[in-house]
PyMOL Python script that loads the backbone (N, CA, C, O; Angstrom):
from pymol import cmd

cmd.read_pdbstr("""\
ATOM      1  N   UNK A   1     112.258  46.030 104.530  1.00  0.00           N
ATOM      2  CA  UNK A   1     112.754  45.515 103.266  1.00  0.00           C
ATOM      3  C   UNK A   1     113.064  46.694 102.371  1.00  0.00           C
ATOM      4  O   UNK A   1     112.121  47.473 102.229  1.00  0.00           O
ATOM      5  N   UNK A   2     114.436  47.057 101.594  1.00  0.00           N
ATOM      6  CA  UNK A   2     114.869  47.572 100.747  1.00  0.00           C
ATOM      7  C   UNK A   2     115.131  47.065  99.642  1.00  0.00           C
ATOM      8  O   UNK A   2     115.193  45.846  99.481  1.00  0.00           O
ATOM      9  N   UNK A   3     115.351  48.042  98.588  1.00  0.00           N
ATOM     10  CA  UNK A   3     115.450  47.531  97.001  1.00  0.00           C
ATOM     11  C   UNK A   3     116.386  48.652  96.263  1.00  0.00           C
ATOM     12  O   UNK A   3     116.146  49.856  96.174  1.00  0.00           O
ATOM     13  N   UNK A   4     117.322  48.061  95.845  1.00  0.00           N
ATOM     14  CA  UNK A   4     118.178  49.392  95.476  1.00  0.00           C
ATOM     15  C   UNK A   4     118.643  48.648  93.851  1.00  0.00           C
ATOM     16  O   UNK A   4     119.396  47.686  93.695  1.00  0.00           O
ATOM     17  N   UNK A   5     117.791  49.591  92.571  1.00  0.00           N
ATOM     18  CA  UNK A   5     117.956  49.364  92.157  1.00  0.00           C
ATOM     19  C   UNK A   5     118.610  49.944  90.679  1.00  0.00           C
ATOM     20  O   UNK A   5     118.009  50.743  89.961  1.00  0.00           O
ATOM     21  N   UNK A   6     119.963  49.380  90.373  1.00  0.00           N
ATOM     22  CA  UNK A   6     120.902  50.154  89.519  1.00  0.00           C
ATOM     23  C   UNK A   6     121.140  49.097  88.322  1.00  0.00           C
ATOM     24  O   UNK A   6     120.996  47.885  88.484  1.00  0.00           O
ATOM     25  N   UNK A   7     121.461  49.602  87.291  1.00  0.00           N
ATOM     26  CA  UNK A   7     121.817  48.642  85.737  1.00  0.00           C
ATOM     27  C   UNK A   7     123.319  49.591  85.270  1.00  0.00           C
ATOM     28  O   UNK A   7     123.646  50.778  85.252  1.00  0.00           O
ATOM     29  N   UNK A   8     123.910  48.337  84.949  1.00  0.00           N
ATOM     30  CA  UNK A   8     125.040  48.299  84.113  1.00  0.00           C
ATOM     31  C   UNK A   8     124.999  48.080  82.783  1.00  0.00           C
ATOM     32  O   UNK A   8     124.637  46.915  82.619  1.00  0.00           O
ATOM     33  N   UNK A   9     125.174  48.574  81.836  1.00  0.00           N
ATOM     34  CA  UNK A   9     124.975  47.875  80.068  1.00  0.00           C
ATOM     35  C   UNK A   9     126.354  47.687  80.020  1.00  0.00           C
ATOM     36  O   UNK A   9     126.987  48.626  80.503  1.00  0.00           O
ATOM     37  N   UNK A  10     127.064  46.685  79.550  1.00  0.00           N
ATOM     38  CA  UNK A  10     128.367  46.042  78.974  1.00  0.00           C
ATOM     39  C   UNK A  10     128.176  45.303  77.732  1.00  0.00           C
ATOM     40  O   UNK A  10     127.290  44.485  77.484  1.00  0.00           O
ATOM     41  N   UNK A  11     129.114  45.698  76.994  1.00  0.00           N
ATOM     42  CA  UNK A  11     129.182  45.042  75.814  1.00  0.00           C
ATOM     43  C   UNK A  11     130.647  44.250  75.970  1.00  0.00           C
ATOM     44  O   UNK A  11     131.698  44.837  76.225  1.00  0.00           O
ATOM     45  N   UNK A  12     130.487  42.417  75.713  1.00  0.00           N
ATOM     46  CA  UNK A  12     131.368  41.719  75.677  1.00  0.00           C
ATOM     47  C   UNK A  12     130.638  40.398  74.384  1.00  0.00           C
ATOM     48  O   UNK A  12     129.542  39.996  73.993  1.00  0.00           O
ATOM     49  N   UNK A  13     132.055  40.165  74.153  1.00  0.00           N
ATOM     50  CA  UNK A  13     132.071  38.926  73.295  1.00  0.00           C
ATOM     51  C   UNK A  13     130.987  37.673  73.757  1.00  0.00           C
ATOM     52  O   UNK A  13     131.153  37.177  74.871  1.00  0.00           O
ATOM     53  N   UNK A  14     130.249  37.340  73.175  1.00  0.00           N
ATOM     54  CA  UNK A  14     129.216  36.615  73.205  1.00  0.00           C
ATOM     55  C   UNK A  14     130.014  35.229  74.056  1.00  0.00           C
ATOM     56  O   UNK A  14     129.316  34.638  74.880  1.00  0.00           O
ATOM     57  N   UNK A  15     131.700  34.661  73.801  1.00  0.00           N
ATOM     58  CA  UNK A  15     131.830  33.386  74.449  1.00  0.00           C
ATOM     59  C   UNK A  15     132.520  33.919  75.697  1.00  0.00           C
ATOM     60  O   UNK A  15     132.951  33.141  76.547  1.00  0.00           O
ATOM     61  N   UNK A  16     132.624  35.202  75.810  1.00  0.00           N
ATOM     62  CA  UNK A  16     133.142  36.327  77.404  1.00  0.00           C
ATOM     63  C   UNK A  16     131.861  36.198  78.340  1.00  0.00           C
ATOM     64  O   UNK A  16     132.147  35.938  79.509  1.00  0.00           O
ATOM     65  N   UNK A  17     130.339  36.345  78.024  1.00  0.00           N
ATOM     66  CA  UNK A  17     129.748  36.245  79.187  1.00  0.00           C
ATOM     67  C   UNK A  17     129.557  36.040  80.047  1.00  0.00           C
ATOM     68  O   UNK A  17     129.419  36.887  80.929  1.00  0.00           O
ATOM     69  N   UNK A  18     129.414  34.297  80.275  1.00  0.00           N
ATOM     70  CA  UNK A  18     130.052  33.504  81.541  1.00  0.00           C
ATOM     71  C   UNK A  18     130.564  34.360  82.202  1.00  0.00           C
ATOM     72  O   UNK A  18     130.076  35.109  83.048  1.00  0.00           O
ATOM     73  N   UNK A  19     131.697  34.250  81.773  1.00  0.00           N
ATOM     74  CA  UNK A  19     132.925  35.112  82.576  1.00  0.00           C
ATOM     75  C   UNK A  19     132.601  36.507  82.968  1.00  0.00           C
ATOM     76  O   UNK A  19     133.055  36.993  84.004  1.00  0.00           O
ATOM     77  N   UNK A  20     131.705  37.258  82.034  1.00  0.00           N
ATOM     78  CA  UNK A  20     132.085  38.596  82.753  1.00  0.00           C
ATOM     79  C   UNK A  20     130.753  38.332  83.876  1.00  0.00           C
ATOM     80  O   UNK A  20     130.907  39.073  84.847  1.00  0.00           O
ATOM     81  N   UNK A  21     130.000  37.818  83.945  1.00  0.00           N
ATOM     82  CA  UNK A  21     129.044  37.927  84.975  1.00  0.00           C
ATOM     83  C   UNK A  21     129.396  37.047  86.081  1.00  0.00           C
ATOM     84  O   UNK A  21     128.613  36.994  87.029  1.00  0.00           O
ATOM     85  N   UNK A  22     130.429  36.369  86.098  1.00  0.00           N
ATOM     86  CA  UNK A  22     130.234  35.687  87.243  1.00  0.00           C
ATOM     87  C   UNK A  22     131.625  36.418  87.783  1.00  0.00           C
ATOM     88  O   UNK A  22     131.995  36.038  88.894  1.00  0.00           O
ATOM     89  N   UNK A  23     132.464  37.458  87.100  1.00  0.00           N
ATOM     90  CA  UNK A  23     132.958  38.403  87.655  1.00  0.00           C
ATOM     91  C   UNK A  23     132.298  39.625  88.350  1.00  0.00           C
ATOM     92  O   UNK A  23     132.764  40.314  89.258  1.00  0.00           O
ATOM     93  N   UNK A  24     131.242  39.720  87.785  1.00  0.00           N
ATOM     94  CA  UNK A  24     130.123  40.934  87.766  1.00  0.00           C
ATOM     95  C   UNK A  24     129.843  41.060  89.639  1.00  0.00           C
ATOM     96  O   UNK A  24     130.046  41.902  90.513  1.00  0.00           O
ATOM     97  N   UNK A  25     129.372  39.925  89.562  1.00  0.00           N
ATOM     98  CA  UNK A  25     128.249  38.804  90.607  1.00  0.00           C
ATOM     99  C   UNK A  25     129.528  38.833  92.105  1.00  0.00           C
ATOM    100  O   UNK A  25     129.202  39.317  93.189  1.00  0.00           O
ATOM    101  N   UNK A  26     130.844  38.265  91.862  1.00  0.00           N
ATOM    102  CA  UNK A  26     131.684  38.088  92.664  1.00  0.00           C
ATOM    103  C   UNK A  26     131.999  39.858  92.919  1.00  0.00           C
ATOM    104  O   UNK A  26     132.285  40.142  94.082  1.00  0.00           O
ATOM    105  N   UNK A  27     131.970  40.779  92.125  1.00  0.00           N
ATOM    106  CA  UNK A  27     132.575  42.558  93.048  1.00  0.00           C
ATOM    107  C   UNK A  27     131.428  42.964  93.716  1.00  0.00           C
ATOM    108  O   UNK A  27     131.571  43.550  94.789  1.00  0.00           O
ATOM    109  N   UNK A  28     130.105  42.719  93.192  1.00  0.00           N
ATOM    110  CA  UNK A  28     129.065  43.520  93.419  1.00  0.00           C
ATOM    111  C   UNK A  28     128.575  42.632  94.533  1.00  0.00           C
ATOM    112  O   UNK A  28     127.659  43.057  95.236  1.00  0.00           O
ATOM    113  N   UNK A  29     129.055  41.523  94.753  1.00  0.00           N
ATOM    114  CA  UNK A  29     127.999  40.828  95.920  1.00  0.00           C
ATOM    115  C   UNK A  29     128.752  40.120  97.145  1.00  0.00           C
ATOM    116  O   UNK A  29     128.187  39.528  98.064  1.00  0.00           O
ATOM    117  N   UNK A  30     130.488  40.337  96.946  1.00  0.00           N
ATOM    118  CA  UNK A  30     130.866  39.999  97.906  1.00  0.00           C
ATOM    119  C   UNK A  30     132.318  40.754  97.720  1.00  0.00           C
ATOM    120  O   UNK A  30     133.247  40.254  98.353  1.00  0.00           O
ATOM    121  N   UNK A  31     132.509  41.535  97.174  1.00  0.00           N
ATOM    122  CA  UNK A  31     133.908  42.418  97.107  1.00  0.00           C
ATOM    123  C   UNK A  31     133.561  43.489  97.775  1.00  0.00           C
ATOM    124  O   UNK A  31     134.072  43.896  98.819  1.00  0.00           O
ATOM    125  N   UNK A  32     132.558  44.021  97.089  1.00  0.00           N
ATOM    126  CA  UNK A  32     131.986  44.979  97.835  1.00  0.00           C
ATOM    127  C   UNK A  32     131.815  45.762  99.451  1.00  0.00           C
ATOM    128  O   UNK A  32     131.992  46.878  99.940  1.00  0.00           O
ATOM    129  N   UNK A  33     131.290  44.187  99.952  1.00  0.00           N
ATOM    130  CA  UNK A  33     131.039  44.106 101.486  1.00  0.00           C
ATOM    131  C   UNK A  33     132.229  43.915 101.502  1.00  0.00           C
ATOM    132  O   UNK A  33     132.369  44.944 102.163  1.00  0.00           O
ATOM    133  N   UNK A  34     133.695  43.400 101.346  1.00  0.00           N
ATOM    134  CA  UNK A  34     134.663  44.168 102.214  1.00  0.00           C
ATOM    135  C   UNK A  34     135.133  45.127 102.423  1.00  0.00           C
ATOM    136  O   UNK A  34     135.641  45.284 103.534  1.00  0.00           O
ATOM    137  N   UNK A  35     135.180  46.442 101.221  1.00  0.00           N
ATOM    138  CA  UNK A  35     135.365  47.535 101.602  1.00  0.00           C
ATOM    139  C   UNK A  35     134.632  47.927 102.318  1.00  0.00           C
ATOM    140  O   UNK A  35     135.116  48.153 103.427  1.00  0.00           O
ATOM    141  N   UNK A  36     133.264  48.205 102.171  1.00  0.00           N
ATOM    142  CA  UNK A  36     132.257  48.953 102.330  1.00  0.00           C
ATOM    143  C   UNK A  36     131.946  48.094 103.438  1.00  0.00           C
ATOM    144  O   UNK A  36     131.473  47.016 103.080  1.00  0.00           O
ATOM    145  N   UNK A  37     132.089  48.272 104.854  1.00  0.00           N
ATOM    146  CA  UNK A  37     131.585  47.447 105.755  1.00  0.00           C
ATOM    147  C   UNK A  37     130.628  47.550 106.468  1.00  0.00           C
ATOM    148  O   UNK A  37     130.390  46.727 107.352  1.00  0.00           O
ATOM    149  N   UNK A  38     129.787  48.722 106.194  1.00  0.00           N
ATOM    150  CA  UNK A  38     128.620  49.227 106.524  1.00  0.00           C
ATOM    151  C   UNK A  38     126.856  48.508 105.590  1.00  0.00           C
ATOM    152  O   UNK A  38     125.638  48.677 105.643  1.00  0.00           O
ATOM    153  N   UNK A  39     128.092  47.536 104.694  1.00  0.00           N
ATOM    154  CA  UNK A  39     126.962  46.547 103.917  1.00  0.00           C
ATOM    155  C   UNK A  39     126.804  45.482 104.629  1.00  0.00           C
ATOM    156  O   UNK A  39     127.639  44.580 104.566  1.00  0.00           O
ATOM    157  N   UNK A  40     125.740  45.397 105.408  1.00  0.00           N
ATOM    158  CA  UNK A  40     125.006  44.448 105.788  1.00  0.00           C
ATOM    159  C   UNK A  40     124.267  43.352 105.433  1.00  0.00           C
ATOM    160  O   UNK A  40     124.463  42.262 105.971  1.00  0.00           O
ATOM    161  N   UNK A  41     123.428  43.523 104.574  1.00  0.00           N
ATOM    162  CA  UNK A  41     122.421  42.543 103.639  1.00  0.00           C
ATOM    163  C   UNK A  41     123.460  41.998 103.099  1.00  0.00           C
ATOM    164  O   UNK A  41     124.651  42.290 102.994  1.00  0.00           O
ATOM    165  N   UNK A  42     122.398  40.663 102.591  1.00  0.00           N
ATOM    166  CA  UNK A  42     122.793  40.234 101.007  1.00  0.00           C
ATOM    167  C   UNK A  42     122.544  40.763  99.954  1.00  0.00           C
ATOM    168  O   UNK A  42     121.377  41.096  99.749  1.00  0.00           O
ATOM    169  N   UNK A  43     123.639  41.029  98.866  1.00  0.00           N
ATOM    170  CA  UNK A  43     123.558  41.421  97.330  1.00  0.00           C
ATOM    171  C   UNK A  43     123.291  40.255  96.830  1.00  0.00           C
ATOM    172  O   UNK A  43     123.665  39.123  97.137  1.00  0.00           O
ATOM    173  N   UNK A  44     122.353  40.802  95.734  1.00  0.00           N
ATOM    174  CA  UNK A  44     121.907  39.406  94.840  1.00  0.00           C
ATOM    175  C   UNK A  44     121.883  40.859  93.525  1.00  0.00           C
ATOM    176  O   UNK A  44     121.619  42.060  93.484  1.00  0.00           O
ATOM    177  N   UNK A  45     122.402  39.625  92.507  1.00  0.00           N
ATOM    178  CA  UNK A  45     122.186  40.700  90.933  1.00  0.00           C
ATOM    179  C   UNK A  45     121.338  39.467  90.077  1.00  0.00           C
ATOM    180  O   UNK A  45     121.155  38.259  90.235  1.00  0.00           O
ATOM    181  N   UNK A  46     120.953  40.457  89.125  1.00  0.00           N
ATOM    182  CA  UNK A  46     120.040  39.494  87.981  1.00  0.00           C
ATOM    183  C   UNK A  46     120.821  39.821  86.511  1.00  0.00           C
ATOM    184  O   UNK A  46     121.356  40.916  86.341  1.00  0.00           O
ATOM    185  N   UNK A  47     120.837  38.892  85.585  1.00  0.00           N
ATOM    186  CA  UNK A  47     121.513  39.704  84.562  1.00  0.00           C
ATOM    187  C   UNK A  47     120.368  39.330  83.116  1.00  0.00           C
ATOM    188  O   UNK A  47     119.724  38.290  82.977  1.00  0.00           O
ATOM    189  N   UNK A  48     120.386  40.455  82.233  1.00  0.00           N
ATOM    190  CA  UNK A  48     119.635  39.875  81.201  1.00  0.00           C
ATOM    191  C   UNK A  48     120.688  40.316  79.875  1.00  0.00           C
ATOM    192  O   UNK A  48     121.537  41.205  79.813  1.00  0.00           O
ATOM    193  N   UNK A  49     120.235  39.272  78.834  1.00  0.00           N
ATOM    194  CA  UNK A  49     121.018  39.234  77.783  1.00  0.00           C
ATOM    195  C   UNK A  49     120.714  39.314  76.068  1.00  0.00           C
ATOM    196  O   UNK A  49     119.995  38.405  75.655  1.00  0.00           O
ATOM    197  N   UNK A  50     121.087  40.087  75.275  1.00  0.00           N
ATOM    198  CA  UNK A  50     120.189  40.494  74.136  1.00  0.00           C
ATOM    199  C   UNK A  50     121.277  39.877  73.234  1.00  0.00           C
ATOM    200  O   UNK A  50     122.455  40.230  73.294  1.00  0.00           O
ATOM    201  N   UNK A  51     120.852  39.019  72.471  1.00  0.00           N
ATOM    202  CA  UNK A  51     121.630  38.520  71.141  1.00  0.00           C
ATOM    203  C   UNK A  51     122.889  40.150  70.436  1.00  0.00           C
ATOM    204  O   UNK A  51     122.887  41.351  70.703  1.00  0.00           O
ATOM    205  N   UNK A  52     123.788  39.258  69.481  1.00  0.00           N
ATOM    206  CA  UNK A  52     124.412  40.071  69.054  1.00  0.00           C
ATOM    207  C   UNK A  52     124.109  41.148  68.382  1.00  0.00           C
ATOM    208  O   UNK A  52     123.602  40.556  67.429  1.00  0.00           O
ATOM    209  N   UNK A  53     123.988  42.491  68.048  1.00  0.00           N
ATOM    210  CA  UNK A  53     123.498  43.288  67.264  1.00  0.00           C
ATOM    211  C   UNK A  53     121.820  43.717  67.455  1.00  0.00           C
ATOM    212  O   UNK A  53     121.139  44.434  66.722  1.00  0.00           O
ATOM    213  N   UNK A  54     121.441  43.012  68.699  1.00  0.00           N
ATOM    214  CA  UNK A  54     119.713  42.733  69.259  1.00  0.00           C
ATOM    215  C   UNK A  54     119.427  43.921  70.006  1.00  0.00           C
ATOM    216  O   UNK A  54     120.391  44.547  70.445  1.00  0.00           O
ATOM    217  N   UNK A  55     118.327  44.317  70.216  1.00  0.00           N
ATOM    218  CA  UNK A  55     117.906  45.683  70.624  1.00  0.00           C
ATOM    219  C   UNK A  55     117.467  44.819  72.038  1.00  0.00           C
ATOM    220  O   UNK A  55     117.484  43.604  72.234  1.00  0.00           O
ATOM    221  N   UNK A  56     116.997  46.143  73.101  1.00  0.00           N
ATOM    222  CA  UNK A  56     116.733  45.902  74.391  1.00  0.00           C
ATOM    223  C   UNK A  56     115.623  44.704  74.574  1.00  0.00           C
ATOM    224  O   UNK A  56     115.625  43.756  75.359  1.00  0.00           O
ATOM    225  N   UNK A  57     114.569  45.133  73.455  1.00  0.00           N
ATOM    226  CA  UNK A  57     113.071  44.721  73.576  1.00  0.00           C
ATOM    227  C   UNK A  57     113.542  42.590  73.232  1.00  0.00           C
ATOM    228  O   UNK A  57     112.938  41.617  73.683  1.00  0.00           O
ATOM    229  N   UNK A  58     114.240  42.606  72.712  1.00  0.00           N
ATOM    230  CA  UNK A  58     115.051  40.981  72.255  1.00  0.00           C
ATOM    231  C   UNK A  58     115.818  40.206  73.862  1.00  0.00           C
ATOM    232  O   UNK A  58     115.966  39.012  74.121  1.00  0.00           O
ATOM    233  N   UNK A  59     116.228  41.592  74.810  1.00  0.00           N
ATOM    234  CA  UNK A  59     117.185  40.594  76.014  1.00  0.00           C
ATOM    235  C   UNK A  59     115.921  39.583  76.242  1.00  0.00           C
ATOM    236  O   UNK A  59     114.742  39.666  75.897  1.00  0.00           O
ATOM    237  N   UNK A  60     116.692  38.544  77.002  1.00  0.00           N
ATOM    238  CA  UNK A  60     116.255  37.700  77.918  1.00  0.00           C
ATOM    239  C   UNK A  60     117.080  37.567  79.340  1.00  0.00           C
ATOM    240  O   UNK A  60     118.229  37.874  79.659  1.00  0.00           O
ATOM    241  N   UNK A  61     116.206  37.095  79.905  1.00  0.00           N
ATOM    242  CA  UNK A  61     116.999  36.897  81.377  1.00  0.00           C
ATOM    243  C   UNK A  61     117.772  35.779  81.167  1.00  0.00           C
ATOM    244  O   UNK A  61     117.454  34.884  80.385  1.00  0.00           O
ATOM    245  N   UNK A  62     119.242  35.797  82.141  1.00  0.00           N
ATOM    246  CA  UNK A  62     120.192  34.688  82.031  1.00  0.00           C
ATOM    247  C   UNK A  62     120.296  34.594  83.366  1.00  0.00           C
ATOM    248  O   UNK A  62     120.228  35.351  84.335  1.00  0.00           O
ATOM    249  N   UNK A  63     120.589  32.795  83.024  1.00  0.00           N
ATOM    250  CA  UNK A  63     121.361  32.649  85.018  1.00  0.00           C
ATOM    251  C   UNK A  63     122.420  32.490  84.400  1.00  0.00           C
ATOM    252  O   UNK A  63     122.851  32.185  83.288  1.00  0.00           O
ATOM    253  N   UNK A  64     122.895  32.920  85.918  1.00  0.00           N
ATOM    254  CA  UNK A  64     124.773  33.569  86.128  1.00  0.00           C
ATOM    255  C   UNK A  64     125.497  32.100  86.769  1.00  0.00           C
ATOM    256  O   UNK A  64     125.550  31.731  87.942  1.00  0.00           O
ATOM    257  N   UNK A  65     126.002  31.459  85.569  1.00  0.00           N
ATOM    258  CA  UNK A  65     126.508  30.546  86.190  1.00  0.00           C
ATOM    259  C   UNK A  65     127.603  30.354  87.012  1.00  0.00           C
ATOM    260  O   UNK A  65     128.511  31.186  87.000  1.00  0.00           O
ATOM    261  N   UNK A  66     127.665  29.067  87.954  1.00  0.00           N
ATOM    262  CA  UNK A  66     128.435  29.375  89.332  1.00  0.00           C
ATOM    263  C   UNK A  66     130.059  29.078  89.038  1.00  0.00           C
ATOM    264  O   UNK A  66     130.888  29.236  89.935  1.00  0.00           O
TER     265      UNK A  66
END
""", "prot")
cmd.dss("prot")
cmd.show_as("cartoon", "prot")
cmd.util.cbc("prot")
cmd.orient("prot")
């Protein structure tokens, strides 16, 4: 079992989220493995989310809707 673990910070419009994560979710977890065909596993991402103008210690975790 491996764990490879990397963070992105993006700043988008609060009614853009949706959207940018379930863009996020679709390069990183299945775009990916077609270039890169030496990716085997499954990618799974988690995303967390901090109100507008909210510091780190404020995110919460979000599900990435489908």
């Amino acid at each position: 079992l491996g764990q490879i673990h990397d963070s992105i910070l993006a700043d988008c419009p609060p009614d853009e989220v949706d959207d940018y994560l379930r863009m996020a979710q679709r390069i990183m977890t299945r775009e990916l493995a077609k270039v890169w065909k030496w990716l085997i596993v499954p990618l799974q991402i988690e995303a967390e989310v901090s109100p507008v103008n909210g510091s780190w210690h404020e995110k919460k975790g979000y599900a990435i809707a489908v």
